[in-house]
C-alpha positions in Angstrom: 8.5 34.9 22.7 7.8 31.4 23.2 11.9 29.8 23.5 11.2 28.7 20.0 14.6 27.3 18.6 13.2 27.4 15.1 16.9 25.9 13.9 16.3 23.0 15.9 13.5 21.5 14.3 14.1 23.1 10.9 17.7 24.2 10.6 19.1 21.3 8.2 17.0 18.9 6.0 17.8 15.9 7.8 15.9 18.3 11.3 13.3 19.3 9.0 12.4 15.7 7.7 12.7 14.5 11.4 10.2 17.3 12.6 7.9 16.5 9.8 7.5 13.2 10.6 7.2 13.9 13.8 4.1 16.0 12.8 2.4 13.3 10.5 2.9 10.8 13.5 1.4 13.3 15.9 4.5 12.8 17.9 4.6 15.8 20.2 3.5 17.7 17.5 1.0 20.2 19.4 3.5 21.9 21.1 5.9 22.4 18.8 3.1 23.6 16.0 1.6 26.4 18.9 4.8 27.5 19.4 5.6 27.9 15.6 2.1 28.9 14.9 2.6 32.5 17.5 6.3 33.4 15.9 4.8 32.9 12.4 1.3 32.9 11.9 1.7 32.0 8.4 3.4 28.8 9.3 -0.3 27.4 10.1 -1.1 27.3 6.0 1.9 25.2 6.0 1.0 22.9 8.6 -2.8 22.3 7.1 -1.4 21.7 3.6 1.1 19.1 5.1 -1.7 17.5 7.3 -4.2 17.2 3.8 -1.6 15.9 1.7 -0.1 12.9 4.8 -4.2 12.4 5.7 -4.4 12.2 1.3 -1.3 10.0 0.8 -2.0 7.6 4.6 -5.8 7.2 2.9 -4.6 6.0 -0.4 -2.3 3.4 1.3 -4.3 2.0 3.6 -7.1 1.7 0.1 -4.5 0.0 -2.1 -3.8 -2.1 1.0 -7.2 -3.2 1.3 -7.8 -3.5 -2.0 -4.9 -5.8 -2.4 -6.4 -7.9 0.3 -9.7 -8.4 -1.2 -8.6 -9.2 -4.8 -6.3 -11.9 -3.4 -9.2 -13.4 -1.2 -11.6 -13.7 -4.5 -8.4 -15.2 -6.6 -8.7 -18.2 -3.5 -12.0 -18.3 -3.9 -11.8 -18.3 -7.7 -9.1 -21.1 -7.3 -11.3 -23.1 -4.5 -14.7 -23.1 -6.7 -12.3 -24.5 -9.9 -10.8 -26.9 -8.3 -13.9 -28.1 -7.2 -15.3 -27.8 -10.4 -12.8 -29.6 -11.8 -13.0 -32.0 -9.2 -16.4 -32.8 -10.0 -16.0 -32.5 -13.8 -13.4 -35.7 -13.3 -16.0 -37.4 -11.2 -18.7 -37.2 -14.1 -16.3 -38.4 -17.0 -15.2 -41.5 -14.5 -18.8 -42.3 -14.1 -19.7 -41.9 -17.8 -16.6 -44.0 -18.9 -17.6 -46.5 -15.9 -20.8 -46.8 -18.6 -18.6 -48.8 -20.7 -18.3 -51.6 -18.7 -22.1 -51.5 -17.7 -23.6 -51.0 -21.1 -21.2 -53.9 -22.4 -23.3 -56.4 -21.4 -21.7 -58.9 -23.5 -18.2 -58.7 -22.2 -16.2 -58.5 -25.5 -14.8 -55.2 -24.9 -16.7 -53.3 -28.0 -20.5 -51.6 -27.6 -22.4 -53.2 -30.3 -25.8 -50.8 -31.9 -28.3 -52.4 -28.9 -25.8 -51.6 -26.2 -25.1 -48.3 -27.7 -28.7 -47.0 -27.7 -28.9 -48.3 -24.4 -26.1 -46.2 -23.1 -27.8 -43.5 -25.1 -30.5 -43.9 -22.6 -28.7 -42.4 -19.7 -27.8 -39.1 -21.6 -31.6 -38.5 -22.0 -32.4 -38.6 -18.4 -33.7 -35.5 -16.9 -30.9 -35.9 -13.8 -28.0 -36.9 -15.9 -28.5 -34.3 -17.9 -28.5 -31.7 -14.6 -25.4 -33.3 -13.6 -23.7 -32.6 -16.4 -24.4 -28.9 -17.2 -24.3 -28.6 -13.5 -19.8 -29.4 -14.0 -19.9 -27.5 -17.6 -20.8 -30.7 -19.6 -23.0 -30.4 -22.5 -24.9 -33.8 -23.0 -26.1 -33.4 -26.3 -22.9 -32.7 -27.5 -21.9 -35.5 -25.4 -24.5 -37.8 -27.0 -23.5 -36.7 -30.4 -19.7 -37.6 -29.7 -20.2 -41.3 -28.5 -23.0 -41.4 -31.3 -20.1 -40.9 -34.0 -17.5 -42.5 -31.8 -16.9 -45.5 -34.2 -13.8 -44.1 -35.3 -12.6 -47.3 -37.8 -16.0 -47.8 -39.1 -16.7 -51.4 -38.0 -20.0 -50.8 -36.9 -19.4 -50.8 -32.6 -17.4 -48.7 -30.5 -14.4 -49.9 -28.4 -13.3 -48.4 -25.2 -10.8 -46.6 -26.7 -13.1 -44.8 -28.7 -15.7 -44.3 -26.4 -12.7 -42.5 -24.4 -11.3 -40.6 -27.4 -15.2 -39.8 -27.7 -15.9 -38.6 -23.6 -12.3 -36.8 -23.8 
């Protein structure tokens, strides 16, 4: 009643494929679904089911594609804030091994027990300590490291061991 060539758009699969994608595009799709719709009203059952399942399958892509998106834009930021981290981490255990050379006043290479409790000094102030736990460094543990640092027993610590101690 229409001119509906029903073979055209469904006669082989390769048609019917075409004519379905055609219809999840919206690609002239009106038309031809009308004219389906008044030769076989049951076809309409079909055509809802097919629209729920393309809107179904279109919403779960674009999702995962979203979700993709904003998982690999928190693993930069996760990267970023470690390498910053890190960054500063490196910054604090040059300045604390820089304390070698200040705290040996002396010159002769070795902390002796009046420039070790000196140096012990710093890790008890309020702001070193802040900087510290502020990069992940614990600075009593810190303390206690250098304090037992004196790795051959002869009573001072080298800057080798005060390294060995930081590290």
């Amino acid at each position: 009643k229409d001119n509906l060539d029903i073979n055209f758009y469904f006669g082989t699969i390769q048609d019917s494929m075409i004519t379905l994608l055609a219809f999840a595009m919206q690609d002239n799709a009106n038309e031809v679904q009308r004219k389906i719709g008044n030769a076989a009203p049951a076809s309409w059952i079909f055509f809802m089911i097919f629209f729920v399942i393309v809107s179904i399958g279109m919403m779960e892509l674009m999702t995962s594609l979203f979700i993709d998106s904003l998982l690999e834009e928190k693993r930069e930021i996760e990267k970023k804030n470690k390498e910053e981290m890190e960054e500063k981490r490196h910054k604090v255990e040059d300045m604390l091994s820089g304390l070698f050379n200040v705290f040996d006043a002396d010159g002769n290479g070795n902390l002796d027990v009046s420039e070790l409790e000196a140096a012990m000094e710093v890790f008890n102030n309020k702001e070193t300590k802040e900087l510290m736990e502020h990069v992940g460094i614990d600075s009593v543990t810190m303390a206690n490291a250098i304090k037992v640092a004196d790795i051959d027993g002869d009573g001072s610590i080298d800057e080798h061991e005060f390294r060995a101690a930081l590290d």
